[in-house]
C-alpha positions in Angstrom: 0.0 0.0 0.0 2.9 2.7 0.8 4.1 1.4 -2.7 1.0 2.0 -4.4 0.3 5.7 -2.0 4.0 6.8 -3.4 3.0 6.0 -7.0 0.1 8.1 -6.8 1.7 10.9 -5.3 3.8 11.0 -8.4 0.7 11.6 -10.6 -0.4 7.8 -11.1 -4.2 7.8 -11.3 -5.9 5.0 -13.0 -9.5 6.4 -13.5 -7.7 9.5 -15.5 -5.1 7.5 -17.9 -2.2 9.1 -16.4 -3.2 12.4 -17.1 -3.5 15.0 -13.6 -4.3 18.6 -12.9 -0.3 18.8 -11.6 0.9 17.6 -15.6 -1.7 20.2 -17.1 -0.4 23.1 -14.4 3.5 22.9 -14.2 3.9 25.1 -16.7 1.8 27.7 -15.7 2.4 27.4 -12.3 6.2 27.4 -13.1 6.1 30.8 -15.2 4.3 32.5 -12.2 6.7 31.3 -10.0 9.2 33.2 -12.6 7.1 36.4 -12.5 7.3 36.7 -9.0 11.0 36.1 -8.7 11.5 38.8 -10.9 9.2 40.9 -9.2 11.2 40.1 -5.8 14.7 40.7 -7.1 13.9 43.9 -8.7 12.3 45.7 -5.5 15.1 43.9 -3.2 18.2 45.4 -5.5 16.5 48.7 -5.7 16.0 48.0 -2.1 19.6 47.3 -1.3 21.1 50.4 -3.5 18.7 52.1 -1.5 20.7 51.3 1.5 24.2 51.6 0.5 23.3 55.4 -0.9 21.5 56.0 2.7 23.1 58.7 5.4 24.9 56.1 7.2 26.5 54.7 4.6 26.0 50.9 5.3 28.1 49.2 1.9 28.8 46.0 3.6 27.9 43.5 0.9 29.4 40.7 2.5 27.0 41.1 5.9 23.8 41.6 3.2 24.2 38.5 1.7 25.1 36.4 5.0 22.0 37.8 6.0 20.3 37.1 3.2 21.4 33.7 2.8 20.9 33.3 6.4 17.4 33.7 6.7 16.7 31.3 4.2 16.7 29.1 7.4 13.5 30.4 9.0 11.8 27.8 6.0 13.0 24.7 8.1 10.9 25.7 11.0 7.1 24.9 10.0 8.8 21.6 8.8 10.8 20.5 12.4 7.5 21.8 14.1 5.3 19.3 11.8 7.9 16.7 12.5 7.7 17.5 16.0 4.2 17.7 16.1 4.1 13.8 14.4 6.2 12.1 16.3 4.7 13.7 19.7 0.8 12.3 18.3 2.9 8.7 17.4 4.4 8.6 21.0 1.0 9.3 22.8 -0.4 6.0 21.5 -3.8 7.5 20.5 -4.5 9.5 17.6 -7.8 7.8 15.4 -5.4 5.0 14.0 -5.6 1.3 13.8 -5.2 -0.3 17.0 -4.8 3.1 19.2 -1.6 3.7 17.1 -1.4 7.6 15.6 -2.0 8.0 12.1 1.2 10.1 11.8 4.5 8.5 13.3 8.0 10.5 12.8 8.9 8.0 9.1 5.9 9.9 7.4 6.3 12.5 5.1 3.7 15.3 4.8 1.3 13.9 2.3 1.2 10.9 5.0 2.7 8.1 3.5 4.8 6.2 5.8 8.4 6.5 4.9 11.6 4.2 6.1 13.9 5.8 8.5 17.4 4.7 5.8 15.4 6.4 3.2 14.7 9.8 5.1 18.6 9.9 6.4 19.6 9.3 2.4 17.4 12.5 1.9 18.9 14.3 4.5 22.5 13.2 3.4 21.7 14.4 -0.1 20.2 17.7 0.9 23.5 18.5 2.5 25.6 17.4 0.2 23.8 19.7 -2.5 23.9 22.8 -0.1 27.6 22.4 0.5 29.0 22.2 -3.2 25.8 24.5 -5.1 24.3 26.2 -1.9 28.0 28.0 -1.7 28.4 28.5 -5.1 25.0 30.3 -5.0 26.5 32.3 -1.6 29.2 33.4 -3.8 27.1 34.6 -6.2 25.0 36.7 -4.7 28.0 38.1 -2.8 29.2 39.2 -6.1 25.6 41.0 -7.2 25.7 42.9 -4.1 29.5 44.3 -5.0 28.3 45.1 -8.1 25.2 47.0 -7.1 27.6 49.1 -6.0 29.0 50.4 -9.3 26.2 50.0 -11.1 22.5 51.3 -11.7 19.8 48.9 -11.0 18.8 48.7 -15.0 22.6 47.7 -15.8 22.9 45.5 -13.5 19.5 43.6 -14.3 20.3 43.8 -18.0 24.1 42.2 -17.3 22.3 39.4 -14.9 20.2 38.3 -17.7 23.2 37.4 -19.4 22.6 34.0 -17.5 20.3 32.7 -20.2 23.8 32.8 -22.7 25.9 30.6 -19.9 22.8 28.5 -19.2 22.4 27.5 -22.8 25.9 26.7 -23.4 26.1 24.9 -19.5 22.8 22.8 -21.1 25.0 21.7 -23.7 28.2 20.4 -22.2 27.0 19.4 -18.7 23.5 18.2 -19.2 24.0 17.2 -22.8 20.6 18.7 -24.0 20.5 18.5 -28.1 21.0 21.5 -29.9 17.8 24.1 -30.8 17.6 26.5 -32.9 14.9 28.7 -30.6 16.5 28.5 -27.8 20.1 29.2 -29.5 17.9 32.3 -31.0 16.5 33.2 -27.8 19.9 33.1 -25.9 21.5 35.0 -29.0 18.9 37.7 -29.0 19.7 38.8 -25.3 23.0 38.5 -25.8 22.8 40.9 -28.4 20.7 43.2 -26.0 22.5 43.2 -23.1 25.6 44.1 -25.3 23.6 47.0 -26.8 22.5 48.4 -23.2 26.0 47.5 -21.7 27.1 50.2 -25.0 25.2 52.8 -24.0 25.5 53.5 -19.8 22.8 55.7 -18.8 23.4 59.5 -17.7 23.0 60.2 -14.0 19.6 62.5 -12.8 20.9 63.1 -9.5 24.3 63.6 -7.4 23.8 60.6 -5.8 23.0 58.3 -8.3 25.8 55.2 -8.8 28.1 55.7 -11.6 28.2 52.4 -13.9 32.0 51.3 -14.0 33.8 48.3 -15.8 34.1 46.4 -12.8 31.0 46.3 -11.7 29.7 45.3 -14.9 32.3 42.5 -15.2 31.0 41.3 -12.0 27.5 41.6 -13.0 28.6 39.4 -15.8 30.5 36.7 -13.8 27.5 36.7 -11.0 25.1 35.5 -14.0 28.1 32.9 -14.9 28.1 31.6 -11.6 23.8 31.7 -11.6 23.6 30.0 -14.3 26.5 27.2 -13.2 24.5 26.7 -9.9 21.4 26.2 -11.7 22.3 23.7 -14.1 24.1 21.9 -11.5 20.9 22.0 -9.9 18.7 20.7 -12.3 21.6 17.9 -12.8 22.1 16.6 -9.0 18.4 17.2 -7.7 16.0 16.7 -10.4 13.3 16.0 -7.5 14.8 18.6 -5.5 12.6 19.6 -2.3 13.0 23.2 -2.4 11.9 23.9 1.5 15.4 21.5 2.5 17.2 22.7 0.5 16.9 26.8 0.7 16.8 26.2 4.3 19.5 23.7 4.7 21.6 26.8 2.9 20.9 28.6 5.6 21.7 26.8 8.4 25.5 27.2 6.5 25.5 30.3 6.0 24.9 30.6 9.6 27.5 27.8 10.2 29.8 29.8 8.3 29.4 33.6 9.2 31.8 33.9 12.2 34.5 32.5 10.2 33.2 34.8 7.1 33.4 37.9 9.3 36.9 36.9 10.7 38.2 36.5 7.9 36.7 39.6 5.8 37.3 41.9 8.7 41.1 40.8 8.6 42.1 40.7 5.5 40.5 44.4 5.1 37.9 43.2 2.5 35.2 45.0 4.5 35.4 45.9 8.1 33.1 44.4 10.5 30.4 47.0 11.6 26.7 46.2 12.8 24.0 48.3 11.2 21.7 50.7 13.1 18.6 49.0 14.3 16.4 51.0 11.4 18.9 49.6 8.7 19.0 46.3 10.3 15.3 45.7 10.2 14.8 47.2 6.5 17.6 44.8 5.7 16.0 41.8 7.9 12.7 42.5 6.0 14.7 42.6 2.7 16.0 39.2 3.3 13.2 37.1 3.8 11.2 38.7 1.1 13.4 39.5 -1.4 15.8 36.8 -1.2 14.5 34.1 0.7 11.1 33.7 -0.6 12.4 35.0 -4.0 15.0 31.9 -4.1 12.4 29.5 -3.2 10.0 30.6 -5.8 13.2 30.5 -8.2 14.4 26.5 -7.5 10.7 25.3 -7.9 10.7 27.1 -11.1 13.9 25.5 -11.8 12.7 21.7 -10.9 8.7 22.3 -12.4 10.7 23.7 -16.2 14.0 24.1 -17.4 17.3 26.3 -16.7 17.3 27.5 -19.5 14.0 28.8 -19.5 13.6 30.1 -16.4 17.3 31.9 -16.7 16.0 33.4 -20.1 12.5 34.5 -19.0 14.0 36.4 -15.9 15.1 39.0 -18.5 11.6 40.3 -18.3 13.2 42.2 -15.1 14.7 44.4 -17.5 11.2 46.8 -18.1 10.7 47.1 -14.3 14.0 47.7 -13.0 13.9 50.8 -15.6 10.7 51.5 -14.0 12.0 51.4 -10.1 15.2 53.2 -11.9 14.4 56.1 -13.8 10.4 56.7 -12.3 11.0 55.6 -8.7 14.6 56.0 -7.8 15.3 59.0 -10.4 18.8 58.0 -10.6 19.0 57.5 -14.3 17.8 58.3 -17.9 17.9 55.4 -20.9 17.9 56.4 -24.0 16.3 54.8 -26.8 19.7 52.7 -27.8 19.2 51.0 -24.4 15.3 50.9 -24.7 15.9 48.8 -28.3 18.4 46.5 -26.7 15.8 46.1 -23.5 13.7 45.0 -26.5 15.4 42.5 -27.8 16.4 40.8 -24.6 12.7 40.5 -24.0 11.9 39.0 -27.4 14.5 36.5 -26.2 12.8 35.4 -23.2 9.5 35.3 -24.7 11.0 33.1 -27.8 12.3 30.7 -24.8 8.8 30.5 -23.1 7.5 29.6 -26.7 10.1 26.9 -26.7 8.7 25.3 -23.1 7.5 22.2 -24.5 10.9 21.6 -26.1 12.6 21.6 -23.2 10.0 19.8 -21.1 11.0 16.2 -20.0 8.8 13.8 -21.9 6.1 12.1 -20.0 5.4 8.4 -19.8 3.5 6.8 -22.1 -0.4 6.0 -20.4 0.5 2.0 -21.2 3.8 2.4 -18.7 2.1 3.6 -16.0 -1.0 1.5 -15.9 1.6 -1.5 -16.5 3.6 0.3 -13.1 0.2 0.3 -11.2 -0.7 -3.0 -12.1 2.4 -4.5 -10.9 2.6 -2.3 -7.8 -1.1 -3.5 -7.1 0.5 -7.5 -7.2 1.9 -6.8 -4.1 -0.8 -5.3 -2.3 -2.8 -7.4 0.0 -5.9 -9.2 -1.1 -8.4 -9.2 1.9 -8.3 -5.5 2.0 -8.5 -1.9 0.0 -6.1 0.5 -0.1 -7.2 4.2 -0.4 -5.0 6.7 -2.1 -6.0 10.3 -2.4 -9.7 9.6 -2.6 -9.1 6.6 -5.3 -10.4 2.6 -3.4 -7.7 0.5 -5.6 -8.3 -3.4 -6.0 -6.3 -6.1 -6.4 
């Protein structure tokens, strides 16, 4: 029966010939998740230039992204208290299941079916492994996005991060070994051509304090989206069935694990002097960090898992319209001419040809004859005096 419970939480359903609402919604519910990651990412940079351009002068990248990555942690909490809650039910003895025992116990996962202990440590052992090799690499990337906020404007910088469409395409190639297509090689060229048009033309300044666009912070705009891109290929190759609540906040419980000797170091070396914030600061940053990048990362690796790097890395340069929006209207930092609008343009044709190309990219579903013959030999071993109910379907032997 837990056999036959786990095949139907993957989609299995007999009476519907393999076909579920969760197949018919992934994309859809995939490019929303992508809409609001770019919503998130846009307010939190503009956010976070906000901040290093305030009175006190608070440019401390490497504390921002500590604390952003730290927070990421607060996700493991409803979990452990679920957990808790489970195995406190299973140890009373009572709890409406068959012979006084509960009907949770601490081996079930949270759409109830029972699972073994060996199998939830593997989980755990995998989850960690992925946040200490991809979890830092994503660290380090946002570490460098923050430095480059700093010497550049919020348009720039959106505009050189959607760059990460061009890496992912070529990552797709040599480490996942997808097969070569023409839209999505069109899509990737198209906003590489755009972000080299806007990178051409840097935007005059509308105020005194507005941040002058340099070389290096373009260049590390450039290699953040490198590394983005890297970390979410590797992603997509180590953890196709990633759980994206373990992992964002098994990152960070390391990025807590790691921020004394971060701060050491950093402080030392002269890389960036240790200094707390003012409370006000602190809590517009704290705020920052849960919405804008924890909740904003989340929403980005279950896009990741429910399409495909490459189109989720190519449809986040529909940033580029709204972080000239929070640019030029709200901040009134900058002015874009129409060089820049063109290239904006074309970037945006690129993600929108990459959309198109979803069912391309897609990974094919099972034929309806496999997976009746996989619930028919998954029902064999079920027992044959009783029924097993699944998700409101009474399977028989």
């Amino acid at each position: 029966r837990q056999r036959v419970a786990r095949a139907a939480a993957r989609g299995v359903c007999p009476a519907a010939g393999g076909i579920t609402m969760r197949n018919v919604s992934r994309r859809a519910l995939g490019l929303t998740l992508v809409g609001g990651t770019i919503v998130l990412w846009v307010c939190s940079s503009a956010v976070l230039q906000s901040i290093f351009g305030m009175g006190d002068k608070f440019q401390k990248p490497i504390f921002v992204t500590v604390l952003n990555s730290s927070t990421s942690a607060l996700m493991l909490f409803p979990r452990l208290l679920q957990c808790c809650l489970a195995c406190r039910r299973s140890g009373d003895g009572h709890g409406g299941g068959r012979g006084g025992k509960s009907s949770w116990s601490c081996g079930e996962d949270f759409k109830g079916v029972s699972r073994p202990r060996s199998e939830i440590q593997a989980s755990l052992r995998s989850t960690v492994r992925l946040s200490s090799t991809v979890g830092v690499l994503w660290l380090f990337s946002q570490w460098v996005f923050n430095v480059s906020l700093l010497h550049t404007s919020v348009a720039t910088n959106t505009v050189l991060s959607s760059t990460s469409s061009v890496f992912t395409f070529f990552f797709s190639l040599c480490i996942l070994g997808d097969p070569f297509r023409f839209r999505s090689f069109a899509a990737a060229v198209a906003v590489f051509l755009g972000c080299t048009l806007v990178a051409l033309q840097p935007p005059p300044n509308l105020s005194a304090s507005a941040v002058e666009t340099s070389i290096m912070g373009e260049v590390m705009a450039l290699a953040s989206a490198a590394m983005f891109a890297l970390a979410s290929i590797l992603l997509r190759l180590l953890a196709s069935d990633l759980d994206a609540t373990s992992y964002m906040g098994m990152n960070g419980l390391i990025a807590i694990g790691i921020s004394p000797v971060v701060f050491f170091i950093a402080d030392r070396s002269g890389l960036e002097s240790f200094r707390p914030p003012p409370l006000s600061t602190l809590l517009l940053l704290a705020l920052n960090a849960f919405i804008g990048s924890t909740v904003a990362n989340y929403f980005y690796t279950s896009a990741l898992v429910l399409l495909s790097p490459l189109v989720v890395n190519v449809c986040l340069s529909l940033s580029i319209p709204i972080s000239v929006l929070f640019d030029e209207v709200l901040l009134r930092q900058h002015r874009f001419s129409a060089g820049w609008a063109l290239g904006a343009a074309l970037a945006a044709a690129g993600a929108t040809l990459a959309a198109v190309d979803f069912e391309a990219d897609a990974p094919p579903e099972d034929p309806p004859e496999e997976r009746s013959e996989e619930l028919r030999s998954l029902l064999d071993d079920a027992p044959d005096e009783e029924d097993s109910a699944v998700d409101g379907w009474t399977l028989k032997k």
